[in-house]
DOSE-457418 format. One record per residue (C-alpha): x, y, z; residue number from 1; residue in three letters. Coordinates in steps of 0.2 Angstrom, whole numbers. Layout:
BEGIN
<site xx="X" yy="Y" zz="Z" pos="NUM" code="ALA"/>
...
//
This chain:
BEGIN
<site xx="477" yy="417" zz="365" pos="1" code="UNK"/>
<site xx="480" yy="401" zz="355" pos="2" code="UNK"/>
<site xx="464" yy="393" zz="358" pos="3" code="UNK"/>
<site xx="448" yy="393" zz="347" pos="4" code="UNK"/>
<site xx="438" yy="394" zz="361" pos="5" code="UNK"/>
<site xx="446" yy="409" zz="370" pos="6" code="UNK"/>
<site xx="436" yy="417" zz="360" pos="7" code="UNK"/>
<site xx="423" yy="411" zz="370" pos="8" code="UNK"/>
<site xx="430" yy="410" zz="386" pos="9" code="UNK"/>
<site xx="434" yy="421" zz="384" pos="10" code="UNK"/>
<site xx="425" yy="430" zz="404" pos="11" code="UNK"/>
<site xx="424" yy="436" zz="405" pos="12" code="UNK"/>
<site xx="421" yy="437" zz="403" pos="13" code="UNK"/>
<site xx="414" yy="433" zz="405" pos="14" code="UNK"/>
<site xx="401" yy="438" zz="413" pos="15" code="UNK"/>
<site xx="393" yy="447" zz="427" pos="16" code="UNK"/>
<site xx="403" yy="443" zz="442" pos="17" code="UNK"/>
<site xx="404" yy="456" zz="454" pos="18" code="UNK"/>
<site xx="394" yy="473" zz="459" pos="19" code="UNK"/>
<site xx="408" yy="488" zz="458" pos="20" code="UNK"/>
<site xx="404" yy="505" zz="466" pos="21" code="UNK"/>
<site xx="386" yy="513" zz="461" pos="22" code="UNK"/>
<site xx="388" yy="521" zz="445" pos="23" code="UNK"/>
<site xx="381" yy="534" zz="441" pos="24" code="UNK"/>
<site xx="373" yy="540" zz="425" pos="25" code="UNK"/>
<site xx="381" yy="552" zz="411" pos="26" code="UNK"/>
<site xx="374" yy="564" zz="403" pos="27" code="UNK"/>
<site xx="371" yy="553" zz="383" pos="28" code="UNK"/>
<site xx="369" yy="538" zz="393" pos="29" code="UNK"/>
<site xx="360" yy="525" zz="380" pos="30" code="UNK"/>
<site xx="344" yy="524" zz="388" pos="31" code="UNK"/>
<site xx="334" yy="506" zz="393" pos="32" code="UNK"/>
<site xx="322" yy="508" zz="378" pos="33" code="UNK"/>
<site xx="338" yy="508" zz="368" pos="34" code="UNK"/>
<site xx="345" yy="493" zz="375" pos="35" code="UNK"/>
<site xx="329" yy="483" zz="375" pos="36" code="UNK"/>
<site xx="328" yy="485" zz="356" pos="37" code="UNK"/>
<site xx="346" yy="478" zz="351" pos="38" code="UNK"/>
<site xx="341" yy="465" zz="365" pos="39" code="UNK"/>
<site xx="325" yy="460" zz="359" pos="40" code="UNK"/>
<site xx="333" yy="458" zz="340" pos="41" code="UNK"/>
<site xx="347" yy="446" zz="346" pos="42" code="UNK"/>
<site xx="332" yy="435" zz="356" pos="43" code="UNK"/>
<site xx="323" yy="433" zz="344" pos="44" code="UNK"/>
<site xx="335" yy="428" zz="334" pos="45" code="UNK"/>
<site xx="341" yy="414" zz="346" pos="46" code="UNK"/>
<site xx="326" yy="407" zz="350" pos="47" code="UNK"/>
<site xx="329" yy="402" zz="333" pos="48" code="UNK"/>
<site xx="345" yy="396" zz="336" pos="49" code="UNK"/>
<site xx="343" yy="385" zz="349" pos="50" code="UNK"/>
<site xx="344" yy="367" zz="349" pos="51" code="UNK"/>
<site xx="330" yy="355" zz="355" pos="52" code="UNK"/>
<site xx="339" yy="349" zz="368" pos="53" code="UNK"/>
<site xx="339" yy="370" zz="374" pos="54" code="UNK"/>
<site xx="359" yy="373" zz="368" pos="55" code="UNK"/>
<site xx="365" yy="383" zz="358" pos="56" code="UNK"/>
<site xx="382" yy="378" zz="348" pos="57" code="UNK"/>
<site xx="390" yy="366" zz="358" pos="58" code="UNK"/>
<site xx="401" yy="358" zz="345" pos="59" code="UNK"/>
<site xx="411" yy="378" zz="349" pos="60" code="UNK"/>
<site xx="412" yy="371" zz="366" pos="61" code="UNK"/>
<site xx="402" yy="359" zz="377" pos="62" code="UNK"/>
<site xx="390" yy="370" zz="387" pos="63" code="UNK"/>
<site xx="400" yy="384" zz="386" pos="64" code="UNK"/>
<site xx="391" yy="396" zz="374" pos="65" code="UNK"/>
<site xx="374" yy="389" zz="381" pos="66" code="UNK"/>
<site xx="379" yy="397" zz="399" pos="67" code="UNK"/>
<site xx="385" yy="413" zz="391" pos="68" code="UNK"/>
<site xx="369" yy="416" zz="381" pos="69" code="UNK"/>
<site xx="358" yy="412" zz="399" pos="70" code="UNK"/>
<site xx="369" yy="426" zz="409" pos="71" code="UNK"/>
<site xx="366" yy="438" zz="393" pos="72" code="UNK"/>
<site xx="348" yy="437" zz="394" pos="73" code="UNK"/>
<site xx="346" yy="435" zz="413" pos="74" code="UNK"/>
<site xx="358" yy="454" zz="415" pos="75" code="UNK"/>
<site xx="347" yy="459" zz="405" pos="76" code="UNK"/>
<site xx="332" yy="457" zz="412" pos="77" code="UNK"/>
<site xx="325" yy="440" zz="406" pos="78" code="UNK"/>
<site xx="319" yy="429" zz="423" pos="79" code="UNK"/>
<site xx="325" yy="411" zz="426" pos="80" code="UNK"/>
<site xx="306" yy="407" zz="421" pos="81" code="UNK"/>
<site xx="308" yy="414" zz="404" pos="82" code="UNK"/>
<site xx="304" yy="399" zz="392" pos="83" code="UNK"/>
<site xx="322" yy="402" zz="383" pos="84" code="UNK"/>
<site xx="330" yy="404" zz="399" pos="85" code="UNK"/>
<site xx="323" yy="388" zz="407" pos="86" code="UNK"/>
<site xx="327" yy="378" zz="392" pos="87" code="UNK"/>
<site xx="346" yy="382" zz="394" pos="88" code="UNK"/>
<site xx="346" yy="382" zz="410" pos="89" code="UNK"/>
<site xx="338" yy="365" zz="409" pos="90" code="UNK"/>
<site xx="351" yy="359" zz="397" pos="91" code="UNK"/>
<site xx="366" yy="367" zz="409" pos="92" code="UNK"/>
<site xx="360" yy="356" zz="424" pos="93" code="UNK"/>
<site xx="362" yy="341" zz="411" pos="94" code="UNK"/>
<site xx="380" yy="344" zz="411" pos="95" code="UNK"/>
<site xx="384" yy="343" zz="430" pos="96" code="UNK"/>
<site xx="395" yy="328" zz="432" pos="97" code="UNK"/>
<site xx="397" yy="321" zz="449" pos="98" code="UNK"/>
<site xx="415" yy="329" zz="452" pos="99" code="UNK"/>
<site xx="403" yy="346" zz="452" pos="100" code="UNK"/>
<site xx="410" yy="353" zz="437" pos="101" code="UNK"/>
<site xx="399" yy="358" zz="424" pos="102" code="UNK"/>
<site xx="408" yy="351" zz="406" pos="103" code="UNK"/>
<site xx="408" yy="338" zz="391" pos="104" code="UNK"/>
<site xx="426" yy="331" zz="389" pos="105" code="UNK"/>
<site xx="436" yy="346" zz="392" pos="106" code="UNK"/>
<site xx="436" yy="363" zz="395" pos="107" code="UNK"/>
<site xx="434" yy="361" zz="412" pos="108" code="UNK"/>
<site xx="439" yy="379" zz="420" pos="109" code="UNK"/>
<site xx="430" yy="387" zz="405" pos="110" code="UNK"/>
<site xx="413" yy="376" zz="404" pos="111" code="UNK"/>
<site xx="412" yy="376" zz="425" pos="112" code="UNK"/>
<site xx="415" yy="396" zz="425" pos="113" code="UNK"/>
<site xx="403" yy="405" zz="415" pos="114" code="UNK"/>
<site xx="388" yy="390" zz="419" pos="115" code="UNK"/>
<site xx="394" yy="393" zz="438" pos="116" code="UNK"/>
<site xx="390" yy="412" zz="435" pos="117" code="UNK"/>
<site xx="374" yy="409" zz="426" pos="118" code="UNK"/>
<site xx="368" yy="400" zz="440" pos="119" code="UNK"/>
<site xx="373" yy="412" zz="452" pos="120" code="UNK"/>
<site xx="363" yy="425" zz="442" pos="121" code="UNK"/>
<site xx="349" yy="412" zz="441" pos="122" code="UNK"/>
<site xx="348" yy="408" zz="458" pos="123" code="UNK"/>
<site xx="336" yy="419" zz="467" pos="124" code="UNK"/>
<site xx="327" yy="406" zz="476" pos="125" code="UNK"/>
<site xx="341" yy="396" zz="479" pos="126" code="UNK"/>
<site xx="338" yy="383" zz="471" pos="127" code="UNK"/>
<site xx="356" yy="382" zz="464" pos="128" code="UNK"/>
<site xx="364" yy="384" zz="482" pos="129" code="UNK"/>
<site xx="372" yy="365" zz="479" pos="130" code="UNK"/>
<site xx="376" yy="367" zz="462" pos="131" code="UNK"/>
<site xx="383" yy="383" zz="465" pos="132" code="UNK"/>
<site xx="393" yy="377" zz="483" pos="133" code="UNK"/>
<site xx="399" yy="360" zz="472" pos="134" code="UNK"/>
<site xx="405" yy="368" zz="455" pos="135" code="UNK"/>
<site xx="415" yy="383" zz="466" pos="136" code="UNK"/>
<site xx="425" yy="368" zz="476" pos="137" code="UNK"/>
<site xx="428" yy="360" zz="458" pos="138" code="UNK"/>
<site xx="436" yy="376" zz="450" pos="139" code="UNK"/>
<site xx="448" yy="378" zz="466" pos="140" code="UNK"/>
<site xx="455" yy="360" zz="463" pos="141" code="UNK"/>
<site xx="459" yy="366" zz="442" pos="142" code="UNK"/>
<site xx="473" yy="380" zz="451" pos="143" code="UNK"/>
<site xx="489" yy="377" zz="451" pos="144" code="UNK"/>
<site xx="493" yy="382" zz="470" pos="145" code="UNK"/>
<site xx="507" yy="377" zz="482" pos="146" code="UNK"/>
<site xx="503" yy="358" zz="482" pos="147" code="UNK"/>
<site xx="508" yy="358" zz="462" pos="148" code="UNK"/>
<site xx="520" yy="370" zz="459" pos="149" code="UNK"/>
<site xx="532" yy="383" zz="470" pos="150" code="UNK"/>
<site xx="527" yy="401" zz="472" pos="151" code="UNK"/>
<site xx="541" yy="406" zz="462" pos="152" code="UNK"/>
<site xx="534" yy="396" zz="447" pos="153" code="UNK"/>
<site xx="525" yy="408" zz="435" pos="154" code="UNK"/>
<site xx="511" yy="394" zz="436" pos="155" code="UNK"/>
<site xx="507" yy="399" zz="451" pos="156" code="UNK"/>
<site xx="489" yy="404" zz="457" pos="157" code="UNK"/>
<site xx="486" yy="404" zz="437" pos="158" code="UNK"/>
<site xx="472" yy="392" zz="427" pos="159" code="UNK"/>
<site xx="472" yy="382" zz="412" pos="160" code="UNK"/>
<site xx="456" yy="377" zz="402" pos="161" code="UNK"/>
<site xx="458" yy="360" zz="410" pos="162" code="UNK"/>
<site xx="467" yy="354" zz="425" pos="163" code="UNK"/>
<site xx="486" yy="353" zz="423" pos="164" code="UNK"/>
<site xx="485" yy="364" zz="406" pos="165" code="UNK"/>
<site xx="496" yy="378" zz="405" pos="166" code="UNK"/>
<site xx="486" yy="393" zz="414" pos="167" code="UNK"/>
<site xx="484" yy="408" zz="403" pos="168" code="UNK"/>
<site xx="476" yy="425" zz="411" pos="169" code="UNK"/>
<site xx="459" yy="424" zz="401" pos="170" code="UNK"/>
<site xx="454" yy="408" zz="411" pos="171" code="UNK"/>
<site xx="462" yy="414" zz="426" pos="172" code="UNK"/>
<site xx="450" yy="430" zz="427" pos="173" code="UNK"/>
<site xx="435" yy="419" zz="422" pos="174" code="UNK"/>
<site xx="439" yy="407" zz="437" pos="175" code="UNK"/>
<site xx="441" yy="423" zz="446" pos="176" code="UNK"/>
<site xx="423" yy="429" zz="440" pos="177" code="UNK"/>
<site xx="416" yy="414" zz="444" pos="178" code="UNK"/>
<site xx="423" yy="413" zz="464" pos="179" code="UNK"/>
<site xx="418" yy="431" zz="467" pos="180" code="UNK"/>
<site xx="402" yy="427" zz="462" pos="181" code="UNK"/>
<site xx="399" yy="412" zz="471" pos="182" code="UNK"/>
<site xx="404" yy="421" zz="488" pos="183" code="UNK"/>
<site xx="421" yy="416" zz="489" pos="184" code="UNK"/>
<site xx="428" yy="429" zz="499" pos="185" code="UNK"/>
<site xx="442" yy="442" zz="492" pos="186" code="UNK"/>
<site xx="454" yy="436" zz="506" pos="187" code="UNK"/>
<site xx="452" yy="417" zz="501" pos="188" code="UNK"/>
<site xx="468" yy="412" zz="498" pos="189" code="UNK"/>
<site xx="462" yy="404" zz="480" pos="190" code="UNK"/>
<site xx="457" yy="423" zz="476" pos="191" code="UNK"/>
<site xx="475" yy="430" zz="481" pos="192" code="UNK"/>
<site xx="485" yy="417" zz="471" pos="193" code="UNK"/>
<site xx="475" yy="422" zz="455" pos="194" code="UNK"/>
<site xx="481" yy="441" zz="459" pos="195" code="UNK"/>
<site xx="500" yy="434" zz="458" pos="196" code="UNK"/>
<site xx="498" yy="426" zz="442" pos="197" code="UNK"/>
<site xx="486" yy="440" zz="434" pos="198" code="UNK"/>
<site xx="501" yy="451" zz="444" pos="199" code="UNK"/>
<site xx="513" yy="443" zz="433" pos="200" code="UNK"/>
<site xx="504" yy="443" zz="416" pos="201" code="UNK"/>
<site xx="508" yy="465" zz="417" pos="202" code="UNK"/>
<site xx="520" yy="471" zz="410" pos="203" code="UNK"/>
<site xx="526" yy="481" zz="425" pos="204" code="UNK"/>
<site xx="542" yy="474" zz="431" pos="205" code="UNK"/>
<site xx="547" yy="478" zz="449" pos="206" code="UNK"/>
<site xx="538" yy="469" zz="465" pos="207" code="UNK"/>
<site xx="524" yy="464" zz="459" pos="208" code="UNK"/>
<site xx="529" yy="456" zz="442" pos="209" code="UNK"/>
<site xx="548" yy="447" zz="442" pos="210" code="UNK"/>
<site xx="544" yy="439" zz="424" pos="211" code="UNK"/>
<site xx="562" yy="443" zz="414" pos="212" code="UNK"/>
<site xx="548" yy="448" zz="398" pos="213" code="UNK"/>
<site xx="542" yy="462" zz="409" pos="214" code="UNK"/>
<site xx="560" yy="470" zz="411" pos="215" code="UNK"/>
<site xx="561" yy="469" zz="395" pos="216" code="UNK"/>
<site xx="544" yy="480" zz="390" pos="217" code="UNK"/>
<site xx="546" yy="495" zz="378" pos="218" code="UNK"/>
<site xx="536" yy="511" zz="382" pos="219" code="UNK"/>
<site xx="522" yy="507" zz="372" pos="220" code="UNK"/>
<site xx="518" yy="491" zz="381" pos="221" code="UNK"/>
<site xx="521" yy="497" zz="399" pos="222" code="UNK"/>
<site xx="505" yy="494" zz="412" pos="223" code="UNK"/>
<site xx="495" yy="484" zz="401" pos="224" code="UNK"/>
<site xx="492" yy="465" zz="402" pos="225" code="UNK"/>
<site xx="499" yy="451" zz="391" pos="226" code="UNK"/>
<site xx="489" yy="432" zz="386" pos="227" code="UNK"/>
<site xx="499" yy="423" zz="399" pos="228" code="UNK"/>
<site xx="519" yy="426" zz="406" pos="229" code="UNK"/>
<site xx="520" yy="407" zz="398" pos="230" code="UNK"/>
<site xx="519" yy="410" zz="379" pos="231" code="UNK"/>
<site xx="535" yy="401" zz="370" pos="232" code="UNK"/>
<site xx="548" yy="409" zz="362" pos="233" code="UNK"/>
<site xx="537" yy="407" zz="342" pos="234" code="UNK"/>
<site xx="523" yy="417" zz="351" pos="235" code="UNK"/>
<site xx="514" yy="429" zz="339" pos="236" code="UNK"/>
<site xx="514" yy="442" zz="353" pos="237" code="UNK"/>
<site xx="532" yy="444" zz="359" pos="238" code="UNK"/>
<site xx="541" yy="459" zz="353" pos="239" code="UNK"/>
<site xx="556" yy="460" zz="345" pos="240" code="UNK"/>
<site xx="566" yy="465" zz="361" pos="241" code="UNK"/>
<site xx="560" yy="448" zz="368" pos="242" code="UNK"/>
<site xx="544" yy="455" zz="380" pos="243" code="UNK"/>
<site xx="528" yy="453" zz="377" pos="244" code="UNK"/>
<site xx="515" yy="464" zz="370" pos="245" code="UNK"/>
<site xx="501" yy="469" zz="380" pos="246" code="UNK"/>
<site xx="481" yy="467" zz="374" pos="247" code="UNK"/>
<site xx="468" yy="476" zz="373" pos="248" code="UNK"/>
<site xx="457" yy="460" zz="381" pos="249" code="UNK"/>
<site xx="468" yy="454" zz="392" pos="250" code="UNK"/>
<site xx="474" yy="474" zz="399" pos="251" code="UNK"/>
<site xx="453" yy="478" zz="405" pos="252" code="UNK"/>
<site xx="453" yy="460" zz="410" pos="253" code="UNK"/>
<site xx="465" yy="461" zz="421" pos="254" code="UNK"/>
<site xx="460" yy="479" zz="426" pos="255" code="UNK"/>
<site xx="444" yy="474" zz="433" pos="256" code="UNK"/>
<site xx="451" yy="457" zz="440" pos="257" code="UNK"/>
<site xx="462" yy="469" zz="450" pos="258" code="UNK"/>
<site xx="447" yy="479" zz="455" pos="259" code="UNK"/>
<site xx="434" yy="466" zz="457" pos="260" code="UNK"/>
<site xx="447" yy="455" zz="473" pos="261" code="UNK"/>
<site xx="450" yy="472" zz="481" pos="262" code="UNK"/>
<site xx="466" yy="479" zz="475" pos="263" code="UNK"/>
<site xx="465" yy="499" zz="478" pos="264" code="UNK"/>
<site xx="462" yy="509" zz="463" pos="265" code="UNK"/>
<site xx="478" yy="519" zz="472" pos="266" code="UNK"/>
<site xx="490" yy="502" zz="468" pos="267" code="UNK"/>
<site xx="502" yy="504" zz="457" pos="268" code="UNK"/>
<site xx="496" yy="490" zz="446" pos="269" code="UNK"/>
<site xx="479" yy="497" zz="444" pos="270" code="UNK"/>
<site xx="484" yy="515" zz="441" pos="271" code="UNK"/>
<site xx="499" yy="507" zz="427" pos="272" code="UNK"/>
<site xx="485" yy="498" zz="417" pos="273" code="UNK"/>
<site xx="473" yy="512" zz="415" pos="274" code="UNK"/>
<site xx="487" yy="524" zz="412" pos="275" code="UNK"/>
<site xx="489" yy="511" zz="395" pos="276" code="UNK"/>
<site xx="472" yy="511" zz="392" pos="277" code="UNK"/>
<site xx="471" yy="529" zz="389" pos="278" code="UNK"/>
<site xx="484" yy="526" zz="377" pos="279" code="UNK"/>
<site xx="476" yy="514" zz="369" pos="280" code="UNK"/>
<site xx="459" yy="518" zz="369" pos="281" code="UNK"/>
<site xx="448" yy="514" zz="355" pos="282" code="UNK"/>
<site xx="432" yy="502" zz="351" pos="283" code="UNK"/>
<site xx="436" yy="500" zz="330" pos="284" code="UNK"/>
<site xx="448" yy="485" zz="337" pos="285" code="UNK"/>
<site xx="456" yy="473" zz="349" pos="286" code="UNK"/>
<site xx="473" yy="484" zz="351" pos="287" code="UNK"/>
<site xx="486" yy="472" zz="348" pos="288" code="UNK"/>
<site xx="475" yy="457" zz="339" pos="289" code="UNK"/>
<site xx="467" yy="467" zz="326" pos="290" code="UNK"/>
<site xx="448" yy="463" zz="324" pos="291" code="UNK"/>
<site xx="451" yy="444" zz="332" pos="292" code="UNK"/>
<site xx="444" yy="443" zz="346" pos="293" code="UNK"/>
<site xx="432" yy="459" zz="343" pos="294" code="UNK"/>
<site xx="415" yy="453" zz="355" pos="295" code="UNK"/>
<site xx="427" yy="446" zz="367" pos="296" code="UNK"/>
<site xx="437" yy="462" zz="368" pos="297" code="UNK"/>
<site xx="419" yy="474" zz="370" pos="298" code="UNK"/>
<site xx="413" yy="462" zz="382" pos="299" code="UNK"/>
<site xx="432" yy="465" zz="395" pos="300" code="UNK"/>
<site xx="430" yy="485" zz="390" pos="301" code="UNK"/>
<site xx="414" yy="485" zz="396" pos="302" code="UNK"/>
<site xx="417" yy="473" zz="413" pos="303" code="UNK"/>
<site xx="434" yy="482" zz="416" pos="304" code="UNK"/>
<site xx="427" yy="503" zz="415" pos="305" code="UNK"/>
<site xx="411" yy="496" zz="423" pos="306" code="UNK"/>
<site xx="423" yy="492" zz="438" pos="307" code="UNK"/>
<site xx="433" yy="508" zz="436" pos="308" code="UNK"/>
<site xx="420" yy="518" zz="439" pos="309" code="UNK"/>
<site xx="424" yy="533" zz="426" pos="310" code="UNK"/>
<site xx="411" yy="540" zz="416" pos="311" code="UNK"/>
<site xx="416" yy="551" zz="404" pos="312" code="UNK"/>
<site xx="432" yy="540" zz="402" pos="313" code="UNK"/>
<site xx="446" yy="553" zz="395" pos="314" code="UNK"/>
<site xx="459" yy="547" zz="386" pos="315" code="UNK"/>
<site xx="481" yy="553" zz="385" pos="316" code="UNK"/>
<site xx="476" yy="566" zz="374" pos="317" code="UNK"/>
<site xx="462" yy="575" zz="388" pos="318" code="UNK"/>
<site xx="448" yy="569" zz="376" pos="319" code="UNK"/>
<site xx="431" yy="563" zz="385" pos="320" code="UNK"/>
<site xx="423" yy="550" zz="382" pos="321" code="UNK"/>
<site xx="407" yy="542" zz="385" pos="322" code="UNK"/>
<site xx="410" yy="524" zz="384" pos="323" code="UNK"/>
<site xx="395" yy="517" zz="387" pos="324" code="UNK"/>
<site xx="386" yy="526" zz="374" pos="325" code="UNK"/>
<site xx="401" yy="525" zz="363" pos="326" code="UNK"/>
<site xx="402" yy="506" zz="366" pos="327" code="UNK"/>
<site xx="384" yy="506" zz="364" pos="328" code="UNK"/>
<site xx="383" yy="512" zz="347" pos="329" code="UNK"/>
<site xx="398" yy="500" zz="342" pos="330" code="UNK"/>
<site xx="387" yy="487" zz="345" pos="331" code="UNK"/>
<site xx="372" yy="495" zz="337" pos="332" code="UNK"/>
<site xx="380" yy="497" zz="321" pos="333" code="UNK"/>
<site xx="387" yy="480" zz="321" pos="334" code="UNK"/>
<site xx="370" yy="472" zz="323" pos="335" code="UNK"/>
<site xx="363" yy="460" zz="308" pos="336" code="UNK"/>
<site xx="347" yy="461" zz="301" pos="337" code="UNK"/>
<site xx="341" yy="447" zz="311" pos="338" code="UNK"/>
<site xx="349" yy="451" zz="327" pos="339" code="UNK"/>
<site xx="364" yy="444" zz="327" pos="340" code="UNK"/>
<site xx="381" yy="449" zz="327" pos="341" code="UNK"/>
<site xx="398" yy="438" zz="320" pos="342" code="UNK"/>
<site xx="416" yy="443" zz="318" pos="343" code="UNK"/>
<site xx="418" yy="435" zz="299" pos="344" code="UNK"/>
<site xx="433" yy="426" zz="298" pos="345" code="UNK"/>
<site xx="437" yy="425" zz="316" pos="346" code="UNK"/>
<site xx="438" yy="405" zz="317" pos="347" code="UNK"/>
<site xx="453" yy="409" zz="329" pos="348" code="UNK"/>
<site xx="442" yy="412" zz="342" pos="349" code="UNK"/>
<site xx="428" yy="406" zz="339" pos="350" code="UNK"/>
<site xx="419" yy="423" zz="333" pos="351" code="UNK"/>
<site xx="415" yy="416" zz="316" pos="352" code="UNK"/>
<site xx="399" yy="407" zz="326" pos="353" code="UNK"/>
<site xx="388" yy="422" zz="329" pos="354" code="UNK"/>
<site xx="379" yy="412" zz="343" pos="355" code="UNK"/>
<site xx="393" yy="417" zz="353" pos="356" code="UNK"/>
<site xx="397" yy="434" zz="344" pos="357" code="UNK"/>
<site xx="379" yy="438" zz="350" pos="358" code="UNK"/>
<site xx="379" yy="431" zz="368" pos="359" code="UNK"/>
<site xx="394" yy="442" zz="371" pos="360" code="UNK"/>
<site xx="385" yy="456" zz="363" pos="361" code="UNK"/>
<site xx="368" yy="456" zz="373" pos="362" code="UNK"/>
<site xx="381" yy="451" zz="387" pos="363" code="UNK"/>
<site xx="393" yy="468" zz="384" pos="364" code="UNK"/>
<site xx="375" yy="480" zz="383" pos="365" code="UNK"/>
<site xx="369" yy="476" zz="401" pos="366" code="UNK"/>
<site xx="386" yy="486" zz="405" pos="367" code="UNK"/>
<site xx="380" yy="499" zz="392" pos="368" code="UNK"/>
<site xx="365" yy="506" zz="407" pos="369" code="UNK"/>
<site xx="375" yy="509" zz="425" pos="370" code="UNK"/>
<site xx="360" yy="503" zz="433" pos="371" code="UNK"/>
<site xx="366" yy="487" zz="427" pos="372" code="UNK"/>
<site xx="384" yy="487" zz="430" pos="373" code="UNK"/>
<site xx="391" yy="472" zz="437" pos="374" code="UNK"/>
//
């Protein structure tokens, strides 16, 4: 994860995408009154926030943080008739250029995704059906498919932040977000070529992952997901054996991209990256990036045990754990005074801004109730 904005785009994840099976509530669950309370801190510290114009921080990038505070607020309960909604909302419709795409100057898979699935989350009435229909075709041109590339080409079925730019798998799973929650179908061929690329960002070498970095994972990393199967031979995250180490992110991104197109929870891929999760678990830090990337990572944790479905959550040593209240009180104890969250120092990914920290705080807390989780 190079980019500053991964961070951001880091959808999400985004974002609220799909509904996975009906969850059911545990016993120390956080309760809505709970929730509302951190939620209605971090509002009112954006209405602050907000530009005239009804963004929020788009020198970070473009529309992007604007359309990841609107999805917060509406999963958690805030109409599209809410004034702070509308205003964003208003602003994101600005950004529509006439190639459907929803972006300033670049940025374009990141920018288009997570406004695409505010819109989606927004369109009760259908009065985005258009938008919505127009932005999806847009995204399916940004993959690198068979007219670009061969199948055999790691590239393949994988997106970039722009079109043509090297595809990395947090983009990938927010284009994939963003599909699923237009409608497009799980068989849709656009849909199966993201699950090659995500396939090939595991470290799990065998059918599904012919990468030579994955042959060449140690025990530690085995089953969890990597930044992309692309990363040059200076990347901060291969290891010394010449693999590639796998993320805390990137692992319940891909875990719930598996999940959300379909894939059994019985496949091997699925089953490989939960067995590193329980390895791995923890919520004091990204495993593998340290506290970069901190929102971003609570935000994928949420989305991806959401998805699984497992509630407690036990780990490799047989210890039981609520996440959502666990996640919850992560979150809680993180909040500012004001209502906001920031990951101090995090310029990396963009963190340092705590108008995104605090959108994909509000974001990761409608995954804290099971009532909400999608």
């Amino acid at each position: 994860m190079h980019s500053p904005i991964v961070g951001l785009s880091l959808a999400a994840g985004l974002l609220l995408a799909l509904q996975p099976p009906a969850a059911r509530a545990a016993e120390g669950d956080p309760d809505a009154k709970e929730v509302k309370e951190l939620v209605d801190k971090a509002v009112a510290y954006l209405k602050k926030r907000q530009g005239e114009d009804g963004s929020f921080a788009p020198k970070i990038a473009g529309p992007g943080v604007s359309a990841l505070v609107a999805a917060s607020l509406l999963r958690n309960g805030y109409g599209q008739d809410d004034p702070l909604v509308a205003k964003t909302l208003a602003f994101l419709e600005k950004k529509v250029q006439k190639d459907g795409g929803v972006y300033d100057k670049q940025l374009a898979n990141y920018t288009t995704s997570v406004a695409l699935m505010a819109f989606a989350e927004a369109n009760i009435d259908g009065k985005y059906n258009a938008l919505i229909k127009n932005a999806t075709q847009f995204l399916k041109k940004l993959q690198f498919s068979n007219e670009q590339v061969e199948e055999t080409d790691p590239k393949f079925g994988g997106v970039g932040y722009d079109a043509g730019k090297r595809p990395d798998l947090s983009n990938t799973q927010l284009f994939l977000d963003a599909l699923l929650a237009a409608g497009v179908p799980k068989d849709d061929p656009a849909v199966q070529r993201c699950l090659r690329f995500i396939s090939r960002c595991q470290n799990l070498p065998g059918e599904t992952n012919d990468q030579a970095f994955a042959k060449k994972t140690t025990e530690s990393d085995k089953g969890g997901l990597t930044y992309t199967p692309l990363d040059p031979d200076d990347s901060p995250h291969k290891t010394a054996d010449g693999g590639l180490r796998s993320l805390g992110g990137m692992t319940y991104a891909g875990l719930k991209s598996f999940l959300y197109a379909g894939v059994s929870k019985d496949d091997p891929r699925v089953k490989a990256a939960v067995a590193w999760i329980r390895n791995h678990y923890t919520l004091d830090e990204n495993p593998g990036m340290g506290q970069a990337g901190l929102y971003y990572y609570y935000h994928t944790f949420g989305k991806g045990l959401a998805a699984l479905g497992e509630n407690p959550f036990a780990d490799a040593k047989g210890v039981k754990h609520n996440w959502r209240r666990e996640l919850f009180e992560a979150l809680k104890k993180r909040q500012r005074d004001d209502g906001s969250w920031i990951n101090q120092g995090d310029k990396q990914f963009g963190e340092a801004a705590p108008e995104l920290a605090t959108a994909f705080a509000v974001l990761t807390l409608s995954y804290c109730q099971p009532e909400k989780g999608k």
